[in-house]
VODRENVEX-615197 format. One record per residue: x, y negated, z of N, C-alpha, C in turn. Coordinates in steps of 0.05 Angstrom, whole numbers, padded with zeros to 5 digits, always signed. Layout:
XYZXYZXYZ;...
//
This chain:
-00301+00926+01067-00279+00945+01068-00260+00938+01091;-00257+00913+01107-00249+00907+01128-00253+00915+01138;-00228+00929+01166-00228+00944+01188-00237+00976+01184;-00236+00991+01156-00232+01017+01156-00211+01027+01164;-00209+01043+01179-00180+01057+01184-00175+01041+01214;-00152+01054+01226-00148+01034+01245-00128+01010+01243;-00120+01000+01263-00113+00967+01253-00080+00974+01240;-00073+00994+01246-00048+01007+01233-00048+01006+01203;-00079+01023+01194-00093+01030+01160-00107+01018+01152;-00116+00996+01171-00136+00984+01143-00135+00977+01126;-00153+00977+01114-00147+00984+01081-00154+00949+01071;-00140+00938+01054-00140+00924+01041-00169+00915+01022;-00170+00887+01031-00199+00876+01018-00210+00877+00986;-00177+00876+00967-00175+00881+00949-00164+00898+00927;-00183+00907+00920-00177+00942+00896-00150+00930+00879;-00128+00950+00883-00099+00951+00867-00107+00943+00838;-00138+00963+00830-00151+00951+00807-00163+00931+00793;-00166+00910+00810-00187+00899+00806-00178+00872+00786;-00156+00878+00779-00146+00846+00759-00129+00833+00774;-00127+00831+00803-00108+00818+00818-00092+00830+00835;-00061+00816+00837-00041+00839+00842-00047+00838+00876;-00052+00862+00885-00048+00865+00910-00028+00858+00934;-00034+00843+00956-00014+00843+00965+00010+00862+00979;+00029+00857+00977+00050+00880+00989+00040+00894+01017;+00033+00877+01041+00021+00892+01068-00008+00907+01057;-00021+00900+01038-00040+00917+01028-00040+00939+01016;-00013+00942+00989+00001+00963+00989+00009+00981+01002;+00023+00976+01020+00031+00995+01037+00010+01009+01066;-00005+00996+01064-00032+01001+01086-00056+01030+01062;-00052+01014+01043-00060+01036+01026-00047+01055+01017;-00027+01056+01008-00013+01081+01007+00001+01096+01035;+00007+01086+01058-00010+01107+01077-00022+01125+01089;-00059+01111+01082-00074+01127+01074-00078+01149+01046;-00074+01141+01031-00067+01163+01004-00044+01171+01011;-00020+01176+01029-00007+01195+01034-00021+01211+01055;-00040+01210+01065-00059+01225+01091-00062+01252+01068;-00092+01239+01044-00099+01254+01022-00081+01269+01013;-00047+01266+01013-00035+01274+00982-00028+01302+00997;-00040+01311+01017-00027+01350+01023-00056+01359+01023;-00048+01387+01007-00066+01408+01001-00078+01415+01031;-00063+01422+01048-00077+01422+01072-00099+01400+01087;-00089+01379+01075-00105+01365+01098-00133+01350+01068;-00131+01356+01049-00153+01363+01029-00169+01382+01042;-00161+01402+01043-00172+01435+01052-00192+01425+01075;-00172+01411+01098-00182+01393+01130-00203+01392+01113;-00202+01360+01106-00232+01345+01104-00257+01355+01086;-00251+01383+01068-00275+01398+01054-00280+01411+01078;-00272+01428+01092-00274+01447+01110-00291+01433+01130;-00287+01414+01140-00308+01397+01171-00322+01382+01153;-00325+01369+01131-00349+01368+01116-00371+01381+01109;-00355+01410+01103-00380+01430+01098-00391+01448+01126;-00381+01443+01141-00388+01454+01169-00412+01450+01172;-00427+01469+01191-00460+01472+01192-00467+01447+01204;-00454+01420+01225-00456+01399+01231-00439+01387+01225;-00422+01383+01203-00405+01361+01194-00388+01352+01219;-00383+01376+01237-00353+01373+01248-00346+01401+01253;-00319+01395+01267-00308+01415+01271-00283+01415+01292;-00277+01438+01306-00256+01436+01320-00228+01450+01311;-00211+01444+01316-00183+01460+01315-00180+01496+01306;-00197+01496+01332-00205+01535+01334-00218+01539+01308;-00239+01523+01294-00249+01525+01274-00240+01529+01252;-00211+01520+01242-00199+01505+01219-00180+01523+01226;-00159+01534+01234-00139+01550+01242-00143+01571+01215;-00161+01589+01222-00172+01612+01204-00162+01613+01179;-00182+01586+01167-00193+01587+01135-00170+01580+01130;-00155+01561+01140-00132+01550+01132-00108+01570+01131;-00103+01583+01153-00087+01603+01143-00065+01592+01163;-00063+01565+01177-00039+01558+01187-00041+01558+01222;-00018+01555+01240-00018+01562+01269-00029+01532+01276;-00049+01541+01298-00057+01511+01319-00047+01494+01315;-00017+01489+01322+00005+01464+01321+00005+01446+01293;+00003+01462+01270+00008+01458+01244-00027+01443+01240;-00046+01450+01243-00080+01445+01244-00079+01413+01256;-00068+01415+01282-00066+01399+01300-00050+01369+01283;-00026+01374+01275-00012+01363+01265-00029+01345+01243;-00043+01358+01223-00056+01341+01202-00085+01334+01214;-00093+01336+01232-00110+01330+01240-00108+01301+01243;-00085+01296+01265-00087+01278+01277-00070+01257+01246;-00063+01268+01234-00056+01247+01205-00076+01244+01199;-00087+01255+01197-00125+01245+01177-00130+01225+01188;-00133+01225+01229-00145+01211+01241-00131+01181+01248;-00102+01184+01241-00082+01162+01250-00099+01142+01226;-00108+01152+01201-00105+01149+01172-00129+01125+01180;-00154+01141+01194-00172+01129+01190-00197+01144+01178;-00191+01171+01167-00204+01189+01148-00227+01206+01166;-00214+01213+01185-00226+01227+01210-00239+01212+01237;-00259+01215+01261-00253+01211+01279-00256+01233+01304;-00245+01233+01311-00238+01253+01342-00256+01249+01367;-00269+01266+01370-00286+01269+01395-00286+01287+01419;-00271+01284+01451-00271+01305+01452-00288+01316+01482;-00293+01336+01477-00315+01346+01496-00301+01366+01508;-00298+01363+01537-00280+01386+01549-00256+01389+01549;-00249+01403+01550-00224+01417+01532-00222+01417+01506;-00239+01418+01487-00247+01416+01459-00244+01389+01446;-00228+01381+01422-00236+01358+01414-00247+01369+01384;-00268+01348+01372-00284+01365+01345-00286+01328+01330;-00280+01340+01310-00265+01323+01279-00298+01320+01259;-00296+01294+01254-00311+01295+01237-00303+01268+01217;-00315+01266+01190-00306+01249+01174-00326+01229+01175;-00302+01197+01168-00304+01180+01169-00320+01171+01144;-00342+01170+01137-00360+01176+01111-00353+01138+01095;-00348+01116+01119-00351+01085+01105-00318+01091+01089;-00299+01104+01109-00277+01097+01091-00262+01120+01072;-00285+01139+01073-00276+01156+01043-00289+01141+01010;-00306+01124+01026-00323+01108+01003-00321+01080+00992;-00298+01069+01024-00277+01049+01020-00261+01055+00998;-00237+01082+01002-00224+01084+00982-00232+01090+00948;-00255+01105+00947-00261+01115+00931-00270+01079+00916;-00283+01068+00928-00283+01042+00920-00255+01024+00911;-00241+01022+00929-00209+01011+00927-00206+01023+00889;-00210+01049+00886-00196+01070+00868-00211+01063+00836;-00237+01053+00842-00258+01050+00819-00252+01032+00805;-00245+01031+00780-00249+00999+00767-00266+00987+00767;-00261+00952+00767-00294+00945+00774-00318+00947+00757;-00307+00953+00724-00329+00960+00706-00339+00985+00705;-00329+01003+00725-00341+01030+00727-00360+01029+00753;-00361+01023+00768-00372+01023+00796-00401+01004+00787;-00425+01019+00801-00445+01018+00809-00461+00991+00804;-00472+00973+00793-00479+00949+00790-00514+00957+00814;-00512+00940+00827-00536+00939+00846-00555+00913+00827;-00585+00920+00823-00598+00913+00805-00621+00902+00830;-00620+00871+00820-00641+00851+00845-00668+00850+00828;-00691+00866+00835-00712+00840+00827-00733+00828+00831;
//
């Protein structure tokens, strides 16, 4: 889980859950990022260039469905991407968004208790 997000967000080695108290710079590196998540719009963002016919998308793309002007698109974009959630690629004039698949699964991990999450079976 080291080095998801950029060196701004990365996310902390240890789950808030996990039985031990988190540290405070880990706190706040993670909430953060869960303030990226906490607007309906930029939820909307990351379903929307997820479900895209190539799992990205540009600006021009997202304007539409969303309902909001360029500037405003633009705006949570680049929060997703400050976050760590997104990364930005840009070709041309065009830059096209796609998700960051290790650190939606970082958090979702961070979020799991450890007796709920996945036991990997050796044999």
């Amino acid at each position: 889980m080291q080095g998801v997000g950029t060196a701004k967000t990365a996310m902390p080695a240890i789950s808030p859950l996990a039985g031990e108290p988190i540290k405070r710079a880990d706190a706040e590196r993670l909430a953060g990022v869960l303030k990226a998540f906490a607007d309906p719009a930029r939820l909307r963002l990351l379903s929307l260039i997820q479900s895209a016919p190539e799992g990205e998308a540009s600006v021009t793309d997202l304007t539409a469905p969303l309902g909001l002007s360029q500037p405003t698109v633009s705006h949570h974009l680049r929060i997703l991407t400050d976050a760590g959630l997104l990364e930005r690629e840009k070709r041309g004039v065009w830059a096209y968004y796609r998700l960051v698949p290790s650190a939606i699964a970082a958090i979702a991990d961070l979020l799991t208790p450890p007796r709920k999450r996945a036991t990997k079976r050796t044999r």
